[in-house]
C-alpha positions in Angstrom: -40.2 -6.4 -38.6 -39.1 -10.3 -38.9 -37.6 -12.0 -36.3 -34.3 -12.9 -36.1 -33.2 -16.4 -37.8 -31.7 -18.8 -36.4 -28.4 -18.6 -36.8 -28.0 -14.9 -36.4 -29.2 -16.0 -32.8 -26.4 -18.5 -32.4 -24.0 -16.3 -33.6 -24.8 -13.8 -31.1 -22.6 -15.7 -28.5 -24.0 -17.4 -25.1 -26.4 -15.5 -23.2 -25.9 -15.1 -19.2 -28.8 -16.3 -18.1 -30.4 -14.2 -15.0 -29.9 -15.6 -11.8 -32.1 -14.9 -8.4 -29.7 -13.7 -5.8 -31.0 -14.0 -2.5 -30.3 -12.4 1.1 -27.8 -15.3 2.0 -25.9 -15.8 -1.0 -25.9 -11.5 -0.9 -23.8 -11.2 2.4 -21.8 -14.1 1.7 -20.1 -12.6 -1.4 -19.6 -9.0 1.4 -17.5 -11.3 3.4 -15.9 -12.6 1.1 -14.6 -8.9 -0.5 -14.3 -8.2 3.2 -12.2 -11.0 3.8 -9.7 -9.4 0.9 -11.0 -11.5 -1.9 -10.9 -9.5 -5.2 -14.1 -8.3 -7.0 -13.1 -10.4 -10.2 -12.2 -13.7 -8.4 -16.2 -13.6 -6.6 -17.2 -13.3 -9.6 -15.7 -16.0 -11.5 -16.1 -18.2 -8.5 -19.6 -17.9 -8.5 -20.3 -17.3 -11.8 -21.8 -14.2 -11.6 -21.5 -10.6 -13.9 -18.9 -8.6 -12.0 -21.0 -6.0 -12.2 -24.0 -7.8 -10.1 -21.2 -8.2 -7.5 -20.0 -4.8 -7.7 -24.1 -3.3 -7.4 -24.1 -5.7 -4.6 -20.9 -4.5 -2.6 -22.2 -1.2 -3.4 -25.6 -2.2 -1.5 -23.3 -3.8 1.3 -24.4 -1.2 3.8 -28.4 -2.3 3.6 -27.5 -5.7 3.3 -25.8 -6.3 6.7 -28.6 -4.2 8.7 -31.3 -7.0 7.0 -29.3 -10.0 8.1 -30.7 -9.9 11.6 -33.9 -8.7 10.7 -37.0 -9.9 10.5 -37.2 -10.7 6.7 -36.1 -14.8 5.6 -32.9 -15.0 4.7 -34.5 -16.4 1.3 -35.6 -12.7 0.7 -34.3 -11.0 -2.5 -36.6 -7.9 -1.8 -35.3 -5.4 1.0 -38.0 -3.4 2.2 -37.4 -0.9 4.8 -35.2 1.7 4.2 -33.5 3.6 7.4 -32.5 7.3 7.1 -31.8 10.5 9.5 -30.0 11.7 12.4 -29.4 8.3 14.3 -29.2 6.5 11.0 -25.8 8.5 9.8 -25.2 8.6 13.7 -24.7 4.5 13.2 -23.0 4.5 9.9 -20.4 7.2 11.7 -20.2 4.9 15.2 -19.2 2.0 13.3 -16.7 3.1 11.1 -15.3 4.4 15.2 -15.8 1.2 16.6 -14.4 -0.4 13.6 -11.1 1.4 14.0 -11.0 0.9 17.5 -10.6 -2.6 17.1 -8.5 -2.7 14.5 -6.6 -0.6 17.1 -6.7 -3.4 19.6 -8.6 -0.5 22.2 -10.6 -2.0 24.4 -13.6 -1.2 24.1 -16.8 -0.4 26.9 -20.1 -0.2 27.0 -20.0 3.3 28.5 -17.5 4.8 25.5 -19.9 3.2 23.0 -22.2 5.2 24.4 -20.6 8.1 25.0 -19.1 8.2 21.6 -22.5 7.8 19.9 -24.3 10.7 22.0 -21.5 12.6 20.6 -21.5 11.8 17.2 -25.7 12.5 17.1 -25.2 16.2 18.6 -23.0 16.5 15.5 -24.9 15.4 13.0 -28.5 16.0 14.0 -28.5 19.6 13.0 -28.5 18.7 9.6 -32.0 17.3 10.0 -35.8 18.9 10.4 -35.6 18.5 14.4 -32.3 20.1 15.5 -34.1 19.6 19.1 -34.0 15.9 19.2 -32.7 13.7 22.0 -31.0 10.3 21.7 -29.9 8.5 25.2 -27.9 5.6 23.6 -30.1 3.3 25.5 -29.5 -0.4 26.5 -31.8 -1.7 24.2 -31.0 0.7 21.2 -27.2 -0.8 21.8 -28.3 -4.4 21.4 -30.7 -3.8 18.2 -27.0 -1.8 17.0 -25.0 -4.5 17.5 -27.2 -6.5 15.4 -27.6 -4.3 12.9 -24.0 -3.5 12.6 -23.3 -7.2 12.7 -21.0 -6.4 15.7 -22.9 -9.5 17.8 -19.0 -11.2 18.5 -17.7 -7.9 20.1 -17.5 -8.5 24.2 -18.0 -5.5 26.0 -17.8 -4.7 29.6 -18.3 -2.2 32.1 -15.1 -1.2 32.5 -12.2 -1.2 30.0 -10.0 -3.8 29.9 -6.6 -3.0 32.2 -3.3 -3.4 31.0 -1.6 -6.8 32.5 1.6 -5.5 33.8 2.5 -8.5 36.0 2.3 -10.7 32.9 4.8 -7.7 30.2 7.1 -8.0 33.0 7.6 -11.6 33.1 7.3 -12.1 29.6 11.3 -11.1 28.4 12.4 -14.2 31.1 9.7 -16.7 29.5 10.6 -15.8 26.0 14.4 -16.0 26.9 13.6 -19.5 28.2 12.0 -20.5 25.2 14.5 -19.1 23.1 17.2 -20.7 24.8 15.6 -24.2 24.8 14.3 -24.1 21.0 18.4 -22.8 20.4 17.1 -19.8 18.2 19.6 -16.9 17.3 19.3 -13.1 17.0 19.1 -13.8 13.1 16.4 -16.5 13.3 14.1 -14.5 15.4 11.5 -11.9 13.7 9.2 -9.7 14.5 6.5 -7.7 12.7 3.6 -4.8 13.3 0.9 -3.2 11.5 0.9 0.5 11.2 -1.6 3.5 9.6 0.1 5.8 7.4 -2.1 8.7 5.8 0.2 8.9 3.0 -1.3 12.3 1.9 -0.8 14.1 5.2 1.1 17.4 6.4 1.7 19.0 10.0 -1.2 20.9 11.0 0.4 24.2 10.8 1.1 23.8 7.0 -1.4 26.0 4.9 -1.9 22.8 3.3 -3.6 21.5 6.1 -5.6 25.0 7.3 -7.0 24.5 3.6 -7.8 21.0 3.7 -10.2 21.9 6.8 -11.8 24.7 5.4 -12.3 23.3 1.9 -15.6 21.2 1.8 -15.0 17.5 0.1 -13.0 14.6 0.2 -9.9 15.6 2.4 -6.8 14.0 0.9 -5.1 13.7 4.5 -7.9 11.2 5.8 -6.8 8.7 2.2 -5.1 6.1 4.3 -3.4 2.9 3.7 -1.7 0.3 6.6 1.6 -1.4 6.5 3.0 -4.6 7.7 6.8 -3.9 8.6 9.0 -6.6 10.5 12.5 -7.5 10.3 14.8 -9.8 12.8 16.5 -9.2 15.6 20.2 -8.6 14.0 18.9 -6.4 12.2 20.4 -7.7 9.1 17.4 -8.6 7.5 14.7 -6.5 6.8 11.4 -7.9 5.4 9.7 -6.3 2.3 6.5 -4.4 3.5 3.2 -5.3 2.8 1.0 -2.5 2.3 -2.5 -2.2 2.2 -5.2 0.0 0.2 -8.6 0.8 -0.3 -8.4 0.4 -4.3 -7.3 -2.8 -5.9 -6.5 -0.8 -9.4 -5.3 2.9 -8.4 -5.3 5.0 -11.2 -1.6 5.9 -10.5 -0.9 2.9 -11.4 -1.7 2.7 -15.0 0.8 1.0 -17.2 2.6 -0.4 -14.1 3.2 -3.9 -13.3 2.3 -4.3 -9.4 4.7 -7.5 -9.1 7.8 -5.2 -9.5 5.9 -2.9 -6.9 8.9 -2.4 -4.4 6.0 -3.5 -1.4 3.9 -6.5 -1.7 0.9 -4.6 -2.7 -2.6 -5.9 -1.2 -6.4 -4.1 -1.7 -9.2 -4.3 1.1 -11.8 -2.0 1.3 -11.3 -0.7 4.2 -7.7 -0.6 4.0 -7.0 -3.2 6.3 -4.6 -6.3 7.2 -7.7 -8.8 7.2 -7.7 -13.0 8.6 -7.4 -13.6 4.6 -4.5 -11.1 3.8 -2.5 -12.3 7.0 -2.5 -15.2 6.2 -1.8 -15.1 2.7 1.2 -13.1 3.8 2.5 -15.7 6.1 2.6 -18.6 3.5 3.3 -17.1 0.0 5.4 -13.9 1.2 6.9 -14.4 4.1 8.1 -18.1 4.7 9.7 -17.7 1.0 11.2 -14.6 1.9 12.9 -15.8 5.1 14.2 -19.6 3.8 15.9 -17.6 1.2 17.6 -15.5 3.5 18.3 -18.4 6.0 20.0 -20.6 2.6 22.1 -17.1 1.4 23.6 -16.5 4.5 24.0 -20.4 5.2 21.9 -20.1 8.9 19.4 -23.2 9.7 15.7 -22.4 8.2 14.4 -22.5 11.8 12.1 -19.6 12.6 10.6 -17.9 15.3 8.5 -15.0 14.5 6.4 -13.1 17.5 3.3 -10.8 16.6 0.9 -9.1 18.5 -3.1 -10.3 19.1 -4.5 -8.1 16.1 -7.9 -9.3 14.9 -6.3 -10.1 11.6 -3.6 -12.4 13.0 -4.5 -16.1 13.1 -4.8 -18.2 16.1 -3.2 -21.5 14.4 0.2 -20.1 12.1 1.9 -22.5 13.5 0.0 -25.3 11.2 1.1 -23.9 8.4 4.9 -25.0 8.3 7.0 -27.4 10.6 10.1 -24.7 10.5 8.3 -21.8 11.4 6.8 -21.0 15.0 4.7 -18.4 15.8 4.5 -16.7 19.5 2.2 -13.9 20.4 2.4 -11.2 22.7 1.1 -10.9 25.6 -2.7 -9.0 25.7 -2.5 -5.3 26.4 0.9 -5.0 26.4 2.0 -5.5 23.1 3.1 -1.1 22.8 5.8 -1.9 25.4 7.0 -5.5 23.9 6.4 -4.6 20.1 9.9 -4.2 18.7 8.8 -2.4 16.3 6.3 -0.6 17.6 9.2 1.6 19.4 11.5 3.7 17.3 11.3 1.7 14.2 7.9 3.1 13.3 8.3 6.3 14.4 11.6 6.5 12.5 10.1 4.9 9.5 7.3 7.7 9.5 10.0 10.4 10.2 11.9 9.4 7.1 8.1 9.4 5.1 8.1 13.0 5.6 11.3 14.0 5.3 12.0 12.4 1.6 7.9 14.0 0.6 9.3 17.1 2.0 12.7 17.3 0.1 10.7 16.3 -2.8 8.0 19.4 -2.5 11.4 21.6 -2.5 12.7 20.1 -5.4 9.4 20.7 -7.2 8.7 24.3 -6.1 12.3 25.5 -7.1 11.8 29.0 -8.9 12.7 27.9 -12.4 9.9 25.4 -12.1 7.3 28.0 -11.0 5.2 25.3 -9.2 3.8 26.2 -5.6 3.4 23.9 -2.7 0.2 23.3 -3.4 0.6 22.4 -7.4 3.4 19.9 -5.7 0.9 18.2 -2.8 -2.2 18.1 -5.8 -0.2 15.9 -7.7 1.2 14.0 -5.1 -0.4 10.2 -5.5 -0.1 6.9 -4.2 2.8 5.2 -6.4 5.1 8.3 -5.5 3.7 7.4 -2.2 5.1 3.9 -2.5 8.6 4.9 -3.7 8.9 7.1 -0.9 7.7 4.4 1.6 10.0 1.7 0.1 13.0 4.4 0.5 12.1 5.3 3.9 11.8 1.7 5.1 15.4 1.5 3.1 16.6 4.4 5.1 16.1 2.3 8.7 19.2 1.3 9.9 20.4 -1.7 11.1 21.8 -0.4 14.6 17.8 1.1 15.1 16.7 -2.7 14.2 18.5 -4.5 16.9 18.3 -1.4 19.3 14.0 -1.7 19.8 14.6 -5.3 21.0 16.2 -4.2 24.1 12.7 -4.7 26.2 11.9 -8.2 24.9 15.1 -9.6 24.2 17.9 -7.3 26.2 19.9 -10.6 25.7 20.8 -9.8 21.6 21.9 -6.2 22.6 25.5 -6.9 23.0 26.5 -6.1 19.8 25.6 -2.0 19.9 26.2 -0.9 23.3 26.9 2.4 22.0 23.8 3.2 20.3 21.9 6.2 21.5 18.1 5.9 21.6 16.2 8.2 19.8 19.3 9.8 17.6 18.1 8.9 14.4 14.5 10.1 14.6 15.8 13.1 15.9 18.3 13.8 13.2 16.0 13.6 10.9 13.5 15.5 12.4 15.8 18.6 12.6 16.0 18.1 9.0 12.9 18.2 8.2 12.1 21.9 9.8 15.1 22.8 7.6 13.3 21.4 4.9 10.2 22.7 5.9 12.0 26.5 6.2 13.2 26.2 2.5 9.5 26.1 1.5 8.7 28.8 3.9 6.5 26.8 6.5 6.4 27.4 10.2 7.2 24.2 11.7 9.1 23.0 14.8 10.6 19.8 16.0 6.8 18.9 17.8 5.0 19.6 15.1 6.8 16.9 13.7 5.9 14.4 17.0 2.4 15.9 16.5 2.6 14.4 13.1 4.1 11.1 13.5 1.7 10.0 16.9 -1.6 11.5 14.2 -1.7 8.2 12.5 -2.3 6.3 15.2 -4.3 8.7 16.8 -8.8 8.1 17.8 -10.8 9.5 14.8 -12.5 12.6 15.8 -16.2 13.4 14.6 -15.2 15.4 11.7 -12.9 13.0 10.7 -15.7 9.8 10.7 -17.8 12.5 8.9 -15.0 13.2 6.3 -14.3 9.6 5.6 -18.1 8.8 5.5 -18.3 11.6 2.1 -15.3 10.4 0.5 -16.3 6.7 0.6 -19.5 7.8 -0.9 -17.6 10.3 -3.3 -15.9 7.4 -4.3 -18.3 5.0 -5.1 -20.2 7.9 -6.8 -16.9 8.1 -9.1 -16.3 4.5 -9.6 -19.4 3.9 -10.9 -19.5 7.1 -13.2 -16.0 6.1 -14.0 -15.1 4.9 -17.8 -11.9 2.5 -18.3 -9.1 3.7 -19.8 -6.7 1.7 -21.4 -3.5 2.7 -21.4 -0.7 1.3 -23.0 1.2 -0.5 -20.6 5.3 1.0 -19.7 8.1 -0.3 -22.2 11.3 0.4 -23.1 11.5 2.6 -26.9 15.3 2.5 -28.1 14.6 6.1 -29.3 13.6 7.3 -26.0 16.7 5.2 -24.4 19.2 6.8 -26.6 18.2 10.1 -26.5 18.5 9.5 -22.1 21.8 8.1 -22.7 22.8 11.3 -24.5 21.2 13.8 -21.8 23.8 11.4 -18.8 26.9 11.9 -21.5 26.2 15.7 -21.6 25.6 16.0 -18.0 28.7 14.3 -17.2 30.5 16.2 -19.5 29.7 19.5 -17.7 31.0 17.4 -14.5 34.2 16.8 -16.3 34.6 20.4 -17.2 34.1 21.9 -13.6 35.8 19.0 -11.7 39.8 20.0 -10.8 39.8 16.7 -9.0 39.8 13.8 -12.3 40.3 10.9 -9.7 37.1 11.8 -8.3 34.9 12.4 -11.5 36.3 9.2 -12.6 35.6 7.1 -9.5 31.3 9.1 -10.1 31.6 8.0 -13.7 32.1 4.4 -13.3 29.7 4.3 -10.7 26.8 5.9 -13.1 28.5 3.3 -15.4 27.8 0.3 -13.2 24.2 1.6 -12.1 23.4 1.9 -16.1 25.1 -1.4 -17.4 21.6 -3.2 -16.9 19.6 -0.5 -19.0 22.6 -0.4 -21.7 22.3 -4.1 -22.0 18.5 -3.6 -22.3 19.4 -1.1 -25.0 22.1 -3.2 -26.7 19.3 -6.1 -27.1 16.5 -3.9 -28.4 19.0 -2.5 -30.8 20.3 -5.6 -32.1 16.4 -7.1 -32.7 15.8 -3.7 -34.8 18.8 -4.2 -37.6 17.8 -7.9 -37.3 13.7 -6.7 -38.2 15.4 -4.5 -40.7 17.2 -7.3 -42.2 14.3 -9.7 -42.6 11.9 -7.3 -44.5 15.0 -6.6 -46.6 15.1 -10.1 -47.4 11.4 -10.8 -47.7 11.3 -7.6 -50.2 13.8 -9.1 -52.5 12.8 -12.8 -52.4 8.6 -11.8 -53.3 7.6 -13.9 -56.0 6.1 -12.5 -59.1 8.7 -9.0 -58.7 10.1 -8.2 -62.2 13.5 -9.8 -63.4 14.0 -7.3 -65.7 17.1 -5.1 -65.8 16.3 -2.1 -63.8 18.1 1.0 -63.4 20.6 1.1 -60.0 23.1 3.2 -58.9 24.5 0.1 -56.2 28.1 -1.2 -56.9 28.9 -4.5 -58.8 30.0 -7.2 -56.7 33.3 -7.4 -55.8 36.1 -9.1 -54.7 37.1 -6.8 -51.5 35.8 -8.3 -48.0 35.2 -4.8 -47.3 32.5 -4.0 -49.6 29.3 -4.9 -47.8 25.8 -4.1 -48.7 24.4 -1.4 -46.4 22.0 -2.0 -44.0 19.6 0.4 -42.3 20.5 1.1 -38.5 18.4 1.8 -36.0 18.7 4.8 -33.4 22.1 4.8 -31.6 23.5 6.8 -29.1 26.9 7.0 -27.4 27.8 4.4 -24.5 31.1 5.6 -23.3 
């Protein structure tokens, strides 16, 4: 067969050339995903296929145990290749220990240990000697620590003690400061990171009893974490950041992140790294708070308190001259977090209450869906929505309220407010709720529920999360893109919902004795739609105008016969009123 000439080569395009990857260069593109850096933007910064980097994040697991090993860093061959009981037993401990940090739990030597003796008895049966022993020595510790790249992680003999002298003194030094920077209730912010499993019931719930007895990946352990904050008025409530695993969730084919009603992030282990932080402090949340400082005309003067999490950075204050950042005091931060009180637990309440309401809607007996059909559909952009309208649903008085305990000084305003009478409003609704769909569920089951997600991951549930990250990777890589076209508006789809509202309202009309009142619901729908009429108005206008133009260009084609042709059209005429008519595209009523 003869070779290919010359310029079939060059018109082939530029070929990639293959690049040797070693060790080093290896785990510095895993920090950098780790850090929250997109698989794309590794690639392109280091000019690489993104699917080396992806074959490489997928190796991540092998990579890190050989980064303290015994092989040069220059390596590109990994040789050894661990496996059995005290293998998964690792993988398991540090997903644990992992958590637990990102907990802010202080951690011993003595749990670790505990914890991993633990985790081996569970898993060891699944290998050829059921009989074996592991002691969680000393020296089997240290060689962990290197393996699982946990070498910064202080441990001591004891767990760390809460410092209660120092949360007692703390409301008096941060009234001092308060008073002598001249900071008011609106000027002062606070925020908190929170777990949500966004695709989690009570335990009593069949759903649940299934979920444990079905083997696979367990939708309640899917989890995501949210940043939440607002001020100390109350009055301004910051748009939550929210966290993932997956940077392109299928639910969200053919919709736009940016109008996302969170500021939507991806990390692969779902969680509010140095690099996310921090990109949330400069390009979210300084913007966000100037502009509420220049609409309500209040100085753009700032003081915003966090907690020590790992992800929070040391030197914020750098970063802009109006905004200064104070941290909590260590091992305290559950009794002096704002919103680490009611807000949370309120917020959470509110989460299962709307997914609740929404499972009745679903299951109603002329759509013949069960619970379960409801739940299996259930995925993470509804679980935005419902977020963003439970965060919504927080209410001002609950804002000031949880800064009684660090800054008792701004409470003045709500002396009436009773503590705990939202959450527990809407936790009698949601047994109501749950009744209507004939669950068996009390006003604990609901505590049991909301304290879950920040409860310590139980063996089963490290085991759980272990199979669905490796489900997942198994699916991603098997997975084929789809492209979908992306959401629009169609001005045959908008007039035809514009007829449905009409009718609807008509049937109103026709039941309502009280006219006032359907009159004062009709210009409300009217308001609420006037930016989707307009929308509709625009789209219709640019479809006469297209019908217009390829009238025109039909009749003005040159080389079309002059010739007297046949035509049943008018003659010209005098009359204004004769006009030539014009196709029209789809209308609908707009009363």
């Amino acid at each position: 067969m003869p070779g290919k000439r010359s310029s079939d080569i060059k018109s082939a395009g530029p070929v990639r050339k293959r690049k040797k990857i070693d060790l080093e260069q290896k785990m510095k593109i895993v920090k950098k995903y780790e850090g929250g850096q997109s698989l794309s933007s590794i690639a392109r910064e280091l000019d690489l296929a993104t699917s080396t980097v992806k074959s490489i994040l997928n190796d991540s697991a092998r990579i890190k145990e050989h980064v303290k090993g015994s092989a040069p860093l220059k390596s590109t061959v990994i040789t050894k290749q661990r496996s059995g009981a005290i293998y998964e037993m690792e993988k398991l401990l540090t997903i644990w220990m992992d958590d637990q940090i990102q907990k802010r739990v202080p951690l011993s030597l003595v749990i670790i240990q505990a914890k991993a003796k633990s985790i081996f008895e569970d898993v060891k049966g699944k290998y050829s000697d059921p009989n074996a022993k592991f002691v969680a020595s000393h020296g089997w510790f240290n060689r962990f620590k290197q393996r699982a790249n946990f070498h910064n992680v202080k441990v001591s003999g004891e767990a760390a003690s809460a410092d209660t002298k120092a949360a007692e003194k703390y409301p008096e030094v941060l009234r001092k400061l308060i008073e002598e920077c001249g900071y008011t209730a609106q000027q002062i912010f606070n925020v908190n990171e929170t777990g949500l499993f966004w695709k989690k019931m009570p335990d009593r719930t069949y759903i649940s009893k299934e979920e444990k007895t079905t083997p696979g990946f367990k939708a309640a352990k899917d989890k995501l974490t949210l940043l939440l904050g607002g001020n100390a008025a109350g009055d301004c409530k910051l748009k939550p950041l929210l966290v993932y695993h997956s940077e392109n969730p299928r639910a969200f084919k053919g919709i736009s992140e940016v109008n996302l009603p969170v500021h939507f992030r991806s990390d692969r282990k779902a969680w509010i790294t140095v690099a996310l932080f921090e990109d949330w402090f400069i390009n979210l949340f300084i913007p966000e708070v100037e502009k509420f400082c220049r609409e309500n005309d209040i100085p753009f003067k700032i003081m915003l308190i966090v907690d020590n999490a790992p992800g929070h950075l040391a030197h914020l204050d750098d970063f802009h001259p109006n905004i200064k950042v104070v941290f909590l005091p260590l091992n305290k931060t559950s009794i002096l977090q704002p919103m680490a009180q009611e807000v949370i637990a309120n917020f959470k309440a509110c989460y299962l209450r709307r997914t609740f309401a929404q499972a009745v809607e679903a299951t109603d007996r002329e759509t013949g869906k069960t619970l379960h059909d409801f739940w299996k559909s259930y995925n993470i952009y509804q679980a935005i929505i419902n977020i963003a309208k439970a965060w919504a649903e927080v209410t001002q008085v609950c804002l000031n309220a949880v800064w009684n305990t660090v800054c008792p000084q701004f409470m003045h305003s709500f002396k009436g407010f009773k503590k705990d009478k939202t959450y527990e409003e809407v936790a009698d609704e949601i047994v109501k709720l749950a009744e209507q769909l004939e669950l068996e569920i009390d006003v604990g089951d609901v505590d049991e529920f909301i304290e879950s997600h920040g409860a310590e991951l139980s063996n089963e549930d490290l085991m759980e999360l272990e199979a669905a990250k490796v489900k997942e990777q198994t699916e991603a890589e098997d997975e084929v893109e789809v492209v979908e076209e992306p959401r629009h508006f169609n001005i045959k789809e908008m007039a035809l919902a514009f007829r449905e509202i009409d009718s609807a309202l008509a049937r109103f009309e026709k039941m309502d004795p009280n006219s006032s009142r359907f009159l004062k619901v009709n210009r409300g729908i009217d308001e609420t739609l006037a930016c989707y009429r307009q929308i509709y108005e625009e789209k219709k206008k640019a479809t006469i105008q297209s019908s217009l133009n390829t009238f025109v260009m039909k009749t003005e084609q040159p080389g079309t016969s002059t010739s007297p042709q046949p035509s049943t059209a008018k003659a010209p005429s005098d009359n204004p009123n004769d006009v030539m008519p014009v196709s029209s595209s789809p209308s609908s009523s707009t009363n």
